[in-house]
C-alpha positions in Angstrom: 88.8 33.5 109.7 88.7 32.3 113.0 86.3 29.7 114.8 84.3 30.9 117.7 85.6 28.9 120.9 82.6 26.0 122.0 80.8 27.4 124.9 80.6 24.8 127.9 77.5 22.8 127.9 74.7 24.3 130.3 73.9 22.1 133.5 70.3 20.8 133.6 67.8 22.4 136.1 66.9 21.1 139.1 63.9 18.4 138.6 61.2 18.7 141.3 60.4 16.2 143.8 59.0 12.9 141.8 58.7 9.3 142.6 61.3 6.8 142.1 59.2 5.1 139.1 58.8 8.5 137.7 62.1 9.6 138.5 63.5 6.4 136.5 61.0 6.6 133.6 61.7 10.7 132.7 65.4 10.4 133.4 65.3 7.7 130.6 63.2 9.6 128.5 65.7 12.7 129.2 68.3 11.1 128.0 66.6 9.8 124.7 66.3 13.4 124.2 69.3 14.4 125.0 71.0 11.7 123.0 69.0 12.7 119.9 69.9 16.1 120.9 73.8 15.2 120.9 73.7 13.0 117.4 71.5 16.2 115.6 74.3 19.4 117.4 77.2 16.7 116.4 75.8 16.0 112.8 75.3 19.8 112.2 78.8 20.6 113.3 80.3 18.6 111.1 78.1 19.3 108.2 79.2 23.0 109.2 82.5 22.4 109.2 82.8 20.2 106.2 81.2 23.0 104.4 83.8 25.7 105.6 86.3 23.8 104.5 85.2 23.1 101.1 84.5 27.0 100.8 88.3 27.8 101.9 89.3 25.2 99.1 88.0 26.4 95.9 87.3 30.2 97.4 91.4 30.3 98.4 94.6 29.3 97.9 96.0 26.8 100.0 98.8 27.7 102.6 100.7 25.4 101.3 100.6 26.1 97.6 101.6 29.7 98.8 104.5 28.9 100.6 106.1 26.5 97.6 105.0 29.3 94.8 107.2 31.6 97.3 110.0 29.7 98.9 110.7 26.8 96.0 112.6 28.5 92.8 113.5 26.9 89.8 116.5 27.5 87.2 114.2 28.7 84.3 116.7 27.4 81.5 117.8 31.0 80.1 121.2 30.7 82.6 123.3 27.2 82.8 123.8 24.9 85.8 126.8 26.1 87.5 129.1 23.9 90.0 130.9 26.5 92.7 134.6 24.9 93.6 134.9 24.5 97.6 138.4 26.2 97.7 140.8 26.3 100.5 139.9 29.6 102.5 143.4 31.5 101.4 142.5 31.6 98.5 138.9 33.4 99.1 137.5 34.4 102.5 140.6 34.0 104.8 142.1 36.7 103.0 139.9 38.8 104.5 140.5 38.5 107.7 143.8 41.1 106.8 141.4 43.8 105.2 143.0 46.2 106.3 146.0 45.3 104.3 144.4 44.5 100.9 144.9 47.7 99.1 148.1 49.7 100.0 146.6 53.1 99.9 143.5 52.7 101.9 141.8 50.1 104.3 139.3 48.0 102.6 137.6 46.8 105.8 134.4 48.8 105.5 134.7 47.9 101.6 134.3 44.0 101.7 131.6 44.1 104.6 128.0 42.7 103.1 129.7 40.5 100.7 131.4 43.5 99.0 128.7 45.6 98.7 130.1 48.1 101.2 128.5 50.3 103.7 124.2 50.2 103.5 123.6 53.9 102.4 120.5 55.6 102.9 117.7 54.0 100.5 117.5 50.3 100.6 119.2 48.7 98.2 121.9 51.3 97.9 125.4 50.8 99.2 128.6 52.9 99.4 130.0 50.0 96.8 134.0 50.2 96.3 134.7 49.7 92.3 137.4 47.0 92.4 134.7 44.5 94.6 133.3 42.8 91.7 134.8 39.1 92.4 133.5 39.0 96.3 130.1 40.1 94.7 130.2 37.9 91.9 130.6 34.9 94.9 128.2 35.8 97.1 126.0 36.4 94.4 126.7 32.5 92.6 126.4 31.1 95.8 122.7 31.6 96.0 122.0 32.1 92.5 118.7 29.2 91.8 121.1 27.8 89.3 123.8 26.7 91.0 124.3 22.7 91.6 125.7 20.9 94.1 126.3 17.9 91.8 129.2 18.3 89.5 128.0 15.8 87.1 125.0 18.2 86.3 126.9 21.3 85.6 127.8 23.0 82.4 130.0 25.5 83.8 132.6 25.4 87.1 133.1 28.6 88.5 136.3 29.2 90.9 136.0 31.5 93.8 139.0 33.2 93.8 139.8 37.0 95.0 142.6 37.9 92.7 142.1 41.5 93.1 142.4 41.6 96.3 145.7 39.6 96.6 146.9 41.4 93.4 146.4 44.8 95.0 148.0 43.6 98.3 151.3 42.6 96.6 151.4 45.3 94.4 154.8 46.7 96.1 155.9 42.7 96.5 159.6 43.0 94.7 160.2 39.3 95.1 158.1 38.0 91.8 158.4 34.0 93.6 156.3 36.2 96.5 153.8 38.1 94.4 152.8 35.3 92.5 152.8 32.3 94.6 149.2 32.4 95.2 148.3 32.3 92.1 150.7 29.5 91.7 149.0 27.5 94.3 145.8 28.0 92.9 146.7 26.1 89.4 148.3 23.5 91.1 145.5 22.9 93.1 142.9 22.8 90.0 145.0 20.6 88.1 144.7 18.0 90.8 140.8 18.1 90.2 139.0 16.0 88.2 136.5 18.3 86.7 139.6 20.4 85.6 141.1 17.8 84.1 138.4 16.6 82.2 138.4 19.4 79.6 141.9 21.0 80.5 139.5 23.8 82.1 137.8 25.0 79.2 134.4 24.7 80.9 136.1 26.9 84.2 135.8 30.7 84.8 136.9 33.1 87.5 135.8 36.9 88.0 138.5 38.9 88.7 137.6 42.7 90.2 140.5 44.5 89.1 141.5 45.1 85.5 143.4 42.5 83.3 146.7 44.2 83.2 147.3 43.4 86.9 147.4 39.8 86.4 149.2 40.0 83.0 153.2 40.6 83.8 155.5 40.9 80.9 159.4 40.5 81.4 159.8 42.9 78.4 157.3 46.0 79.9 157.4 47.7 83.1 156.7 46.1 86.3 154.1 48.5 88.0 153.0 45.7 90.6 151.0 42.6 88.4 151.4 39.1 88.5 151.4 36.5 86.0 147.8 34.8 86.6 146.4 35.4 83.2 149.8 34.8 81.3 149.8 30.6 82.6 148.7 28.5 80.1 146.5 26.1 82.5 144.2 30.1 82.9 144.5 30.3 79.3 142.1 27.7 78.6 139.7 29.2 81.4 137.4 31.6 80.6 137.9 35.2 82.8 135.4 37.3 83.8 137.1 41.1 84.4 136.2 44.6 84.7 138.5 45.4 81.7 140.1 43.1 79.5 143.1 43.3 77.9 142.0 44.3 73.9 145.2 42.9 72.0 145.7 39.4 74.0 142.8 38.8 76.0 141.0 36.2 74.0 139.9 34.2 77.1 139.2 37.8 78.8 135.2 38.9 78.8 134.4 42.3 80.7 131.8 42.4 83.4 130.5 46.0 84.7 132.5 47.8 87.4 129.8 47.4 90.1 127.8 50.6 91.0 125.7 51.8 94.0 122.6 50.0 93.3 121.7 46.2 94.2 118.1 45.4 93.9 116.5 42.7 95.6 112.7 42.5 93.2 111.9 43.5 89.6 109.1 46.2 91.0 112.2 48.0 92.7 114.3 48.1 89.5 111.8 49.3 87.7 110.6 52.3 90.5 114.3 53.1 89.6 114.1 53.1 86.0 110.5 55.5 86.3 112.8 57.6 88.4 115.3 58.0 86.0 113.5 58.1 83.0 111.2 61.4 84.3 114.4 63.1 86.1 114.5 66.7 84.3 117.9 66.9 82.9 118.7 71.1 82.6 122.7 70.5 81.6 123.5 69.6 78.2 126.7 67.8 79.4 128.9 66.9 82.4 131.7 65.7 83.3 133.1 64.4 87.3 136.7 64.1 87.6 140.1 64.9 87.4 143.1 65.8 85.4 146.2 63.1 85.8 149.5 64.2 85.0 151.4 62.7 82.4 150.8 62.1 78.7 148.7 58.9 77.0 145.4 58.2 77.3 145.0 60.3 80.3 146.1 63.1 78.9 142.5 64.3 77.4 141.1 65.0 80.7 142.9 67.9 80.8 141.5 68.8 78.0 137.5 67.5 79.0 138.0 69.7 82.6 139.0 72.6 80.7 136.1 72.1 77.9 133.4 71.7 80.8 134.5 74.2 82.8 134.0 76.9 80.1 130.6 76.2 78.8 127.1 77.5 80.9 126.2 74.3 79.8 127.9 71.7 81.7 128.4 70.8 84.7 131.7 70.3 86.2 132.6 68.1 89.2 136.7 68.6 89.4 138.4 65.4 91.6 141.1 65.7 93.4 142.2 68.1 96.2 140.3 66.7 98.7 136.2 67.0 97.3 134.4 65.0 98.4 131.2 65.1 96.0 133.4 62.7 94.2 133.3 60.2 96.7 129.8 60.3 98.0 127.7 57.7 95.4 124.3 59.8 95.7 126.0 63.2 94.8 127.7 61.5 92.0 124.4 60.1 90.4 122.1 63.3 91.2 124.7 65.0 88.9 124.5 62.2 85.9 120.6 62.8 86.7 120.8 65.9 85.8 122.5 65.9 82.7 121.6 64.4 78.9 125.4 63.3 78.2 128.2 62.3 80.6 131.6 62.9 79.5 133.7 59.0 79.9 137.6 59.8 79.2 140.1 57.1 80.1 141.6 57.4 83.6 144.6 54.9 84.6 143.3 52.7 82.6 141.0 52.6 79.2 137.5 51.8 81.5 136.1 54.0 84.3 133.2 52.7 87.0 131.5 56.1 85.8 130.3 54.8 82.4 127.9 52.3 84.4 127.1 55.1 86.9 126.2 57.0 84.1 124.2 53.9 82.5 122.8 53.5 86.2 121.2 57.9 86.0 120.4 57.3 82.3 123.2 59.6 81.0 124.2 58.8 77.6 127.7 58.0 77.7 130.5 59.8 75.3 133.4 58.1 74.9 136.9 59.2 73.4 138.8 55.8 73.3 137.3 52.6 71.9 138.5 50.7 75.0 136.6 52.6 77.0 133.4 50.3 76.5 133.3 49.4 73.0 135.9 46.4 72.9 135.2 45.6 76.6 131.3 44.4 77.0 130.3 42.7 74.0 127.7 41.2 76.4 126.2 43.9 78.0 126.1 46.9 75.0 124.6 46.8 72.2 126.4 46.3 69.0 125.4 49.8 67.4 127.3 51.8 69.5 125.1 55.2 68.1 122.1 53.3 70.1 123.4 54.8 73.4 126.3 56.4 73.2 128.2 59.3 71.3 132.2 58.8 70.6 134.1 61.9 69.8 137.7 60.8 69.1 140.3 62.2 71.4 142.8 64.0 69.0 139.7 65.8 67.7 138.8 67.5 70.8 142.7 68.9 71.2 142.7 70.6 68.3 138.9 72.7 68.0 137.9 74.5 70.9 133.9 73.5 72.4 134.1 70.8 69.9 132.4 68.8 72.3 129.6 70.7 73.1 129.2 71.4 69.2 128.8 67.9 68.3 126.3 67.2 71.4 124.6 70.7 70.3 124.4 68.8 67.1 122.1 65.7 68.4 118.2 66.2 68.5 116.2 66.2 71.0 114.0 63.5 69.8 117.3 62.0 69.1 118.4 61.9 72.9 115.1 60.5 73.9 115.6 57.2 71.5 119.2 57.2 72.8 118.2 57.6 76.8 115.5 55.2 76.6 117.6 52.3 75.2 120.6 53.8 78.4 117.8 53.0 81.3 116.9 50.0 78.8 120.6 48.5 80.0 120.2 49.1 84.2 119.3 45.9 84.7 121.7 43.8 82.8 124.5 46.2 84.3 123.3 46.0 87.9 124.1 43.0 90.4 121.3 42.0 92.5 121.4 41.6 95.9 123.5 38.8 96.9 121.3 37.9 99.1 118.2 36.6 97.0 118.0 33.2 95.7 115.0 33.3 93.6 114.0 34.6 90.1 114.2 38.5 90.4 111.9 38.3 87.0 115.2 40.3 85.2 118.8 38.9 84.6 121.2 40.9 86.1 125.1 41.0 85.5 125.7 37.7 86.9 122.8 36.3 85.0 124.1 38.0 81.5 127.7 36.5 82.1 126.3 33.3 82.8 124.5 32.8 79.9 127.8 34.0 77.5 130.0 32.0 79.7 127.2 28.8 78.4 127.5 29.6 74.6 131.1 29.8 74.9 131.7 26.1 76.8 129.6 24.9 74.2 131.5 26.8 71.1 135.0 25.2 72.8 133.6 22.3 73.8 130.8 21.4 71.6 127.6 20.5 72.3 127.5 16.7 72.1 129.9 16.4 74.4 128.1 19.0 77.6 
């Protein structure tokens, strides 16, 4: 509410013609009047005003109390103090500035713009996000995460910002091995000169790495197919490594993080408009499955067998990669299939994991799996335990040898069955989402970030142990 402007005081009328006496004795009595005129207008306002402002307090918040409710955030306790290394910029951002060379079959330019999210797609909060973009996220996302401290001495966990994807995937076709992994190299020999490092030989130090474990994991016995030896030196060993799939037989250190997907909140309210949507999407295909067949034998090898499977049933729907479709690569597309559909078909690709089993997670398609390291010995932290909570695993060998098997076993599930099952699937889209990078307050969920955090904490203090944090 605003206060009407004071009009200008009125000049007095004219007086008529009087004697000097009289003149002298009414303009003293005029300005008794006046005077007590002044102290009662002067008493009043203030009285008035006094009032007003007494109403405002107790009727309203204060502007101020508004603006620290809204602007001050606070570490709630659930997610540990966190201390973010200042590296030199090689080994994070100046890589960048050669985008166009970080992946040697396509430019990554329009990948790593907005922090890594990509390009802004339609809807906000929705980004064209490239799968292999986790560790840029991850950053940009610690860097204004409410816990993060600026004073070493009050942090329980050290996190080091370095993109090995992206230098992995840029060396890939590096023969010299002094070359491909001298970067890597560098970076130990620069956290070994650090005191913090030192301190607990790095036990209490992680790094998120956006590509899968194998490409930091060389062996002079196997087949060099482009890796370095990060993850094999013993100074990493004692870190703890944060990567969109871990290695299952030697990656004790390793802990998997989601593949990002399209979809970075900034509040609660729109999570949860996303979840409503999902959760009332009508769903008239039984199954489906989006990709493509790989030549070769292994663990790609089923996907022959899935495409073939989909393709003949009226049942599910089929989205075949390769050859140029598109449909594959547009995010929205991909999703408004999974939305349609009560099971989404997860074989391996050139690795065990795929980005689709959190797109699928993300349209509230229950997952099927055919390999165990598809999800189930990758994300301890992020899926629950029971694996028949929200997902359906159909092992691989059994689908060669019986025709439809797949679509008999999924025929086989209730309906009320698939309810419980999808409910606890859109129950997971926030843990499995990252949240804008941009926001630096309490989003009233944790996100991925927030859910590594807090396993990262239990481990330090299992390794560590607690009297000494």
């Amino acid at each position: 509410m605003f206060f009407r402007k004071s009009s200008p005081t009125q000049p007095l009328k004219s007086l008529p013609y009087t004697t000097k006496s009289q003149s002298l004795s009414k303009t003293k009595e005029t300005n008794i009047v006046n005077i007590n005129r002044s102290i009662k207008f002067t008493l009043f306002t203030s009285l008035f005003i006094a009032s007003w402002f007494l109403f405002l307090h107790f009727h309203h918040p204060s502007p101020t109390t508004i603006t620290t409710v809204k602007t001050t955030a606070t570490c709630d306790g659930s997610t540990p103090p966190f201390y973010i290394y200042n590296l030199p910029g090689r080994f994070n951002l100046d890589l960048l500035k050669n985008c166009e060379n970080l992946n040697i079959y396509m430019n990554m330019c329009p990948h790593v713009i907005n922090n890594g999210l990509g390009q802004p797609l339609s809807k906000p909060s929705w980004y064209a996000t490239h799968q292999f973009l986790a560790e840029m996220i991850f950053h940009a996302r610690l860097e204004n995460h409410v816990c993060r401290t600026k004073d070493p001495t009050r942090a329980i966990l050290f996190y080091v910002p370095f993109y090995g994807g992206l230098y992995a995937s840029s060396m890939f076709r590096q023969p010299n091995y002094t070359l491909r992994d001298s970067l890597a190299v560098d970076l130990i020999d620069h956290l070994q000169s650090q005191r913090w490092f030192n301190r607990y030989n790095g036990k209490d130090h992680f790094i998120s790495l956006g590509r899968t474990a194998w490409d930091f994991m060389r062996s002079s016995s196997g087949p060099d197919f482009g890796a370095n030896i990060l993850l094999n030196m013993p100074p990493v060993k004692n870190m703890s490594v944060l990567t969109v799939e871990r290695q299952p037989w030697n990656g004790e250190n390793q802990n998997g993080i989601p593949y990002p997907s399209y979809f970075h909140p900034k509040t609660k309210n729109e999570m949860l408009t996303w979840q409503n949507k999902v959760r009332q999407s009508d769903r008239p295909f039984l199954f489906s499955f989006i990709g493509g067949k790989r030549k070769g034998l292994g663990k790609a090898k089923i996907r022959d067998e899935l495409v073939q499977q989909c393709g003949e049933s009226s049942r599910c729907e089929l989205v075949e990669c390769g050859g140029g479709n598109s449909k594959c690569h547009k995010p929205m597309e991909v999703l408004g299939v999974m939305m349609e559909s009560n099971f989404c078909l997860q074989a391996p690709g050139d690795s065990f994991t795929r980005r689709s089993t959190f797109d699928s997670i993300l349209a509230g398609c229950i997952p099927v799996f055919f390999s165990i390291h598809t999800a189930y010995t990758q994300y301890d932290w992020y899926l629950p335990k029971e694996k028949n909570l929200y997902s359906v695993y159909i092992d691989e060998e059994g689908v060669k040898k019986k025709k439809n098997m797949i679509e008999e076993v999924l025929m086989g599930i209730s309906s009320e069955e698939v309810e419980k099952m999808r409910e606890v699937v859109i129950g997971l889209i926030p843990k499995i989402s990252y949240v804008h990078p941009n926001v630096s307050s309490n989003v009233g969920f944790s996100d991925a970030v927030d859910v590594a955090l807090q396993g990262l904490s239990r481990l330090v203090r299992e390794n560590i142990g607690k009297a000494e944090i």
